[in-house]
KEDREN-426260 format. One record per atom (N, C-alpha, C, O, CB): residue in one letter; x, y, z. Coordinates in steps of 0.05 Angstrom, whole numbers, plus 5000, padded with zeros to 4 digits. Glycine has a CB too. Example, Ala and Ser with C-alpha at 12.3 -4.5 7.8 and 13.67 -1.06 7.14 Angstrom:
<pts>
a526448865156a524649105156a526449345156a528549345169a522649115181s525749555142s527349795143s525850015157s526850235161s528249885114
</pts>
This chain:
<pts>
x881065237004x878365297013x877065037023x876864857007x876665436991x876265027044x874864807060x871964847062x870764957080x875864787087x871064727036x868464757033x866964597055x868064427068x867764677005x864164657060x863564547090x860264567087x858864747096x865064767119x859064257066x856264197076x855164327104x856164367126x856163907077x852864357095x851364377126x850664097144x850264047168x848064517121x850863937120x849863587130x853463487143x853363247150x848363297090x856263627148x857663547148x857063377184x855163407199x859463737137x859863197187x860063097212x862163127223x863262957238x859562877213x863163377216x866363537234x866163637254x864063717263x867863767223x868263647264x868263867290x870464087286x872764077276x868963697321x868964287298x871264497299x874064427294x875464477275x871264627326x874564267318x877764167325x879064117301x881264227296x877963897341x877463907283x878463807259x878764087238x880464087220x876163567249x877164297243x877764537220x880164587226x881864567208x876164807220x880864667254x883164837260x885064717257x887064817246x883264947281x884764437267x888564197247x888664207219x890764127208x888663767249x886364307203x886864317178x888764557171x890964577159x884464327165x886564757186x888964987183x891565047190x893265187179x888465147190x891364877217x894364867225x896864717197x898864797184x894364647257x895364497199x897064367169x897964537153x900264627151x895364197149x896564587144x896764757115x898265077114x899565177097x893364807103x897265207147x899065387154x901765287151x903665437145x898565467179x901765027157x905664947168x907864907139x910264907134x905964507189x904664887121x906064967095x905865257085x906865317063x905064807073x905165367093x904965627077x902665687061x902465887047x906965637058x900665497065x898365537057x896165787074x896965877096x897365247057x894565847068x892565967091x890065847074x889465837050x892566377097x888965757097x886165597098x883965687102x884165697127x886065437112x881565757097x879265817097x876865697099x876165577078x879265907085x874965697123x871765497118x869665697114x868765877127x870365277148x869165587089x866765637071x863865467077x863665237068x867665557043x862265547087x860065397092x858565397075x858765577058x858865457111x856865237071x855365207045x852165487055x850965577035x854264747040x851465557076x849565767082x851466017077x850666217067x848065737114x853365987084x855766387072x854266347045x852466487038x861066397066x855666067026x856066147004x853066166982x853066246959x858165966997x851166086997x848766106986x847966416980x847466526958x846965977005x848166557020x847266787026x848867077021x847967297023x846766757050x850967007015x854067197015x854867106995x857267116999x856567157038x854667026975x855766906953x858567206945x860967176949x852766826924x857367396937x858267646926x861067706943x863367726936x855867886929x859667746968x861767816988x864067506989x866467536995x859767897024x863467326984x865567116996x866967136971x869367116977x864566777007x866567166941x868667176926x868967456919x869667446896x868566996903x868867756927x870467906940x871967966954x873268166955x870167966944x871967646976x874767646996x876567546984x878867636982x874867497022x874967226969x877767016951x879067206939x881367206946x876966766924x878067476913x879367646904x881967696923x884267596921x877767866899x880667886946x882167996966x884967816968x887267886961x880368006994x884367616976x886467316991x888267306967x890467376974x884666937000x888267246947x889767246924x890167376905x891067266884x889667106915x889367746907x891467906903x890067926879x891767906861x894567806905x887667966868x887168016844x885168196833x883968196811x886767816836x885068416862x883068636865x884668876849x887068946847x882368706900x881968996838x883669276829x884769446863x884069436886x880869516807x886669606846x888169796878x887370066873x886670166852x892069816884x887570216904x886670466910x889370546923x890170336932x883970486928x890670696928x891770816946x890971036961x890171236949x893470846939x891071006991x889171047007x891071397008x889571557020x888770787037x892671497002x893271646997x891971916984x892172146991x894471546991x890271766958x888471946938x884871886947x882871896933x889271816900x885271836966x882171766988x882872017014x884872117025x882171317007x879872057016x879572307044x877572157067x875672007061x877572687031x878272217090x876472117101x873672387116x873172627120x878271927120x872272037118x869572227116x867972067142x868071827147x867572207079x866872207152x863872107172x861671977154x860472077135x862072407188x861671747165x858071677157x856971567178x858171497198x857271437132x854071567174x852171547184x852071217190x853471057177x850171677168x849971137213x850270837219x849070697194x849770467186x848770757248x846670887181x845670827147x846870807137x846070647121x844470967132x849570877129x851670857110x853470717111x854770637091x852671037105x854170647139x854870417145x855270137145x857069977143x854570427151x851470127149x849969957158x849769757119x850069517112x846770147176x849070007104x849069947065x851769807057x852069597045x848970287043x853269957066x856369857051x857169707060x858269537045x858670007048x857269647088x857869377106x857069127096x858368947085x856469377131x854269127102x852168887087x853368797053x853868567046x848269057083x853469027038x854269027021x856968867002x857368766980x854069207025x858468937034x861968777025x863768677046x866168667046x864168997010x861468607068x862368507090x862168147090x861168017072x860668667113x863168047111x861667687102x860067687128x858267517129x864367317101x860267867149x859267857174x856768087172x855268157190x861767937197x856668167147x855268487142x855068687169x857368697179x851768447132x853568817180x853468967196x853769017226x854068817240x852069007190x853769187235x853869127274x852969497279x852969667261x858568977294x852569547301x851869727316x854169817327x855769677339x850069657332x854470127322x857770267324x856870537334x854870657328x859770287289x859070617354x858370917362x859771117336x858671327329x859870987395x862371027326x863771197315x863571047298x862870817301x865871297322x864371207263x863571057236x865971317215x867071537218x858871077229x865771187201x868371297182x869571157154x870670937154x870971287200x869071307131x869371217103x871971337100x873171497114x867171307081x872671187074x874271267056x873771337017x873971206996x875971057062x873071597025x871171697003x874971786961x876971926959x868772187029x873571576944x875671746921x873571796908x871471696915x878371596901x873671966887x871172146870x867772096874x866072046857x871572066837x867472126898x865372156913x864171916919x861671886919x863772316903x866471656926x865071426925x866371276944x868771216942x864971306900x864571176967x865571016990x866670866979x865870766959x864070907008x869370796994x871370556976x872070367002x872870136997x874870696959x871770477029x872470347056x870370377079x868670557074x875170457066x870070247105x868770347120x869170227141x868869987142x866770367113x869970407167x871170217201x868970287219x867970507214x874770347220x867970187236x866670247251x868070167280x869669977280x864370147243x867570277303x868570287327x866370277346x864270397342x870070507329x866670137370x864770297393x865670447412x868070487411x863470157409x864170577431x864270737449x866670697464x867570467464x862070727462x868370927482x870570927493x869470797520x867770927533x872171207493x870570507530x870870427555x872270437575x874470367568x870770287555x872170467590x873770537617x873870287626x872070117628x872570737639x877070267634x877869937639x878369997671x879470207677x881169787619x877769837687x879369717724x881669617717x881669377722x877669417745x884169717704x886469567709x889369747715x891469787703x886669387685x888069837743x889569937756x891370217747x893470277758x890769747760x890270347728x891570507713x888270717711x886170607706x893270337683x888571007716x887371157720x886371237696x888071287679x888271287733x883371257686x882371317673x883671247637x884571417622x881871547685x883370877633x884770827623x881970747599x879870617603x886970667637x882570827582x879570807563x881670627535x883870687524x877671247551x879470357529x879370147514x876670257487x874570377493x878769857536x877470177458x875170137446x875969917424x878169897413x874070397436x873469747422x873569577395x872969557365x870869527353x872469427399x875569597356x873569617322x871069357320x870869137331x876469527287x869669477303x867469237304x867769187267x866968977256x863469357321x868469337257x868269257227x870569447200x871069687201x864769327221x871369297183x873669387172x872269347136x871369117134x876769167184x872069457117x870569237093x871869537083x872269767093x866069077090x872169407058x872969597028x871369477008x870369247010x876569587014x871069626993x868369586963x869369386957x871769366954x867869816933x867269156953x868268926936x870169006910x869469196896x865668756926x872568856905x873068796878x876069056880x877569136862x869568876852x876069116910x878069366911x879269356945x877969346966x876069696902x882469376939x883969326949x884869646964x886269806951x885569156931x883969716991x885269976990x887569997002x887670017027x883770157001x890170006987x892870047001x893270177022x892870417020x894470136988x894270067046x894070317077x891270407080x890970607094x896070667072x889270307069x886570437084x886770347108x886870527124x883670367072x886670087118x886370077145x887870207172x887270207195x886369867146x890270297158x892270477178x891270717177x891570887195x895370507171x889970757158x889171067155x887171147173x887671287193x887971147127x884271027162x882371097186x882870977212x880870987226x879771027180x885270847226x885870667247x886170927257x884371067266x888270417247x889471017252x890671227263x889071387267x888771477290x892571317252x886871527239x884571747246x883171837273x882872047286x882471657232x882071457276x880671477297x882671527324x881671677340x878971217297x884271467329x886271467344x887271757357x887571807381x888271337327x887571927337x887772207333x886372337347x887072517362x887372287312x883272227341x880872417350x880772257376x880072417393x877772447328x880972017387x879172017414x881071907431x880271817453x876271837415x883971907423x886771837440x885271587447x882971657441x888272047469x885071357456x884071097466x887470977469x889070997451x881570897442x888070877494x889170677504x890670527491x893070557485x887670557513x888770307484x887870087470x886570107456x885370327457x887069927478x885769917433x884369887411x883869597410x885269557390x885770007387x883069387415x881069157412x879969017387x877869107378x878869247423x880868877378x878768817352x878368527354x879968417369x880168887319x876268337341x875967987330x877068027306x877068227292x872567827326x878067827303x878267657282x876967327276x877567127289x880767657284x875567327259x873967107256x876266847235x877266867212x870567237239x876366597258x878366417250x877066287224x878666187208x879066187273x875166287220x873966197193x874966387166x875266317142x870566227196x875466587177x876066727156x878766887148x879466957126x874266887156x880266907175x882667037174x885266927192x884866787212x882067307182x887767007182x888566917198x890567237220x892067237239x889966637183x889867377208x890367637233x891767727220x892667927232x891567617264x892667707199x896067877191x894668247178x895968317158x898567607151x893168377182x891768627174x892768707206x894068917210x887968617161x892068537226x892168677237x895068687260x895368847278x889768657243x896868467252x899368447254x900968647245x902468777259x899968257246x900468677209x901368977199x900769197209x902069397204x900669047176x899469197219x898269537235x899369477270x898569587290x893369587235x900669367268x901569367300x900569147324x901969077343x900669657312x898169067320x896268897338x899068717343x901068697330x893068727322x898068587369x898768377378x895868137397x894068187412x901268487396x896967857382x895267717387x895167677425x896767547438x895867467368x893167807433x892667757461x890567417472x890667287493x890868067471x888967387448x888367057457x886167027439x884567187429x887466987493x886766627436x884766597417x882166447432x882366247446x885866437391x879866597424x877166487442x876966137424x878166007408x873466747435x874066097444x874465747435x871265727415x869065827419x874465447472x872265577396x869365517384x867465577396x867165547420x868765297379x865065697374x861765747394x861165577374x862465547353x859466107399x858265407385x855265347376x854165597365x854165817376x853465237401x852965517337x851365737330x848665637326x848565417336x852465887306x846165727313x844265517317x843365707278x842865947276x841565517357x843365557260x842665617235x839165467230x838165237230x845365497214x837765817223x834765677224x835465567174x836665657155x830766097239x834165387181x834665157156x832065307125x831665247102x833364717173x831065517146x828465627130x829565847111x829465837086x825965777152x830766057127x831566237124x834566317125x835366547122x830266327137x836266077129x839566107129x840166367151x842366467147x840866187093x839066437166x839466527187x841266457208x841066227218x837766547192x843266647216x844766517245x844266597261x843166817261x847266527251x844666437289x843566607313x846066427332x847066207326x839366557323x846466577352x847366557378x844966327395x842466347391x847666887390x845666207406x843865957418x843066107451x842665917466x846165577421x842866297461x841266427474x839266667463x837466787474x842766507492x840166677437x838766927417x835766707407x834066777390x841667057380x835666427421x832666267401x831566227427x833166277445x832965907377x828866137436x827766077454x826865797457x826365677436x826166227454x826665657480x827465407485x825165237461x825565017450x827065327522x822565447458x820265267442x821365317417x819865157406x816865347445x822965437393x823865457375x825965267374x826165097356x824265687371x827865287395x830864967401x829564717392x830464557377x832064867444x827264707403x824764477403x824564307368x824564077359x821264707412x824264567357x822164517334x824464437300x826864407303x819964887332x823664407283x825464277267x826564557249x827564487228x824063997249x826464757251x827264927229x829865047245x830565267236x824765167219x831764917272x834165047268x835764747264x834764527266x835065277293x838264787260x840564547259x842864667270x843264907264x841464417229x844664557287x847164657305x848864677274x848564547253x848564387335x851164917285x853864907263x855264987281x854464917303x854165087235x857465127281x859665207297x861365397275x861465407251x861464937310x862765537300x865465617276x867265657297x866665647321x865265917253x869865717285x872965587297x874065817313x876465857313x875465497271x872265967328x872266177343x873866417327x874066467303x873466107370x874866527345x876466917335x878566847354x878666717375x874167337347x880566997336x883267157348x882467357362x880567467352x885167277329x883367457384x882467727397x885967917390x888267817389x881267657441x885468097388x887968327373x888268587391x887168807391x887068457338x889968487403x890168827419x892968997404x895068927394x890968797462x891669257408x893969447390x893969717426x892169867433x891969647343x896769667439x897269837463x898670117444x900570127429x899769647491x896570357455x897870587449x899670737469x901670877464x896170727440x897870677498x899570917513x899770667548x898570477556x896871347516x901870817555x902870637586x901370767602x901370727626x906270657600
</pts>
């Protein structure tokens, strides 16, 4: 774990040779920012669980799936996500004795220009199981689900390099189509807030309550269903 002051003087570059290193051993590497671990505390050692295998298990087998609401979503996400929530057309649990244990969210079916007739793309936008619980094959489960119901193409997902290194979605078939490049993020210092650096306005850039951070961009994951 690559713990990571806010006062640090790194650069991206330097995260990702760490990880490379340590990948070349067999390690997998992780940056922990000191604003996650303030604000996410819960959720970031619900993943460490996750990463080293010491979550109770579900088998996704004795789970049904279920529709929820962008509210229900929106709760359990926040809840046991490190990215918490996003805005989704399609939404989908994994309910065992009446208790959300998973939850994927998707957006809307896009229609791609690539030369192929009425060729519709969508992106998962979010994948989270109840802290503290490991759901075996959940993510193939509601994958395929969705798959079932709206046939899509393609399927699209991020992966955030801070936090993963893709293999969820290697097991389920994805293949790595490209890795984006570090963003600037702009963290207000008041409120541990992140923002996208066109999401602040030039007289807020100005003023002393944000400080620049970065993170080590996303894997992008495509999973091809049909020619």
């Amino acid at each position: 774990m690559n713990l990571v002051s806010l006062e640090n003087d790194s650069s991206p570059h330097k995260f990702i040779e760490l990880q490379d290193n340590y990948k070349g051993k067999g390690i997998d590497c992780f940056n922990l920012w000191e604003d996650i671990w303030v604000t996410r505390k819960d959720q970031v050692l619900g993943r460490i669980a996750a990463v080293i295998g010491v979550n109770r298990r579900i088998h996704a087998r004795k789970t049904e799936i279920v529709a929820v609401t962008q509210q229900q979503a929106d709760e359990f996400l926040i809840a046991n996500h490190l990215q918490e929530s996003a805005k989704a057309k399609y939404r989908f649990g994994l309910r065992e004795n009446n208790r959300l244990v998973a939850v994927v969210t998707f957006s809307n079916l896009r229609y791609m220009k690539n030369g192929v007739e009425g060729y519709r793309s969508a992106e998962l936008i979010r994948f989270a199981t109840l802290a503290g619980y490991t759901v075996i094959g959940g993510f193939s489960k509601l994958l395929k689900h969705f798959i079932k119901e709206y046939g899509p193409h393609d399927v699209m997902s991020y992966s955030d390099r801070d936090w993963s290194l893709g293999k969820a979605y290697e097991c389920a078939g994805f293949k790595l189509k490209e890795i984006t490049p570090p963003a600037t993020i702009l963290l207000n210092v008041n409120t541990l807030e992140r923002f996208f650096p066109h999401r602040v306005s030039d007289e807020e850039l100005c003023s002393d309550e944000y400080i620049q951070i970065f993170n080590t961009g996303n894997l992008k994951y495509l999973l091809y269903l049909q020619s």
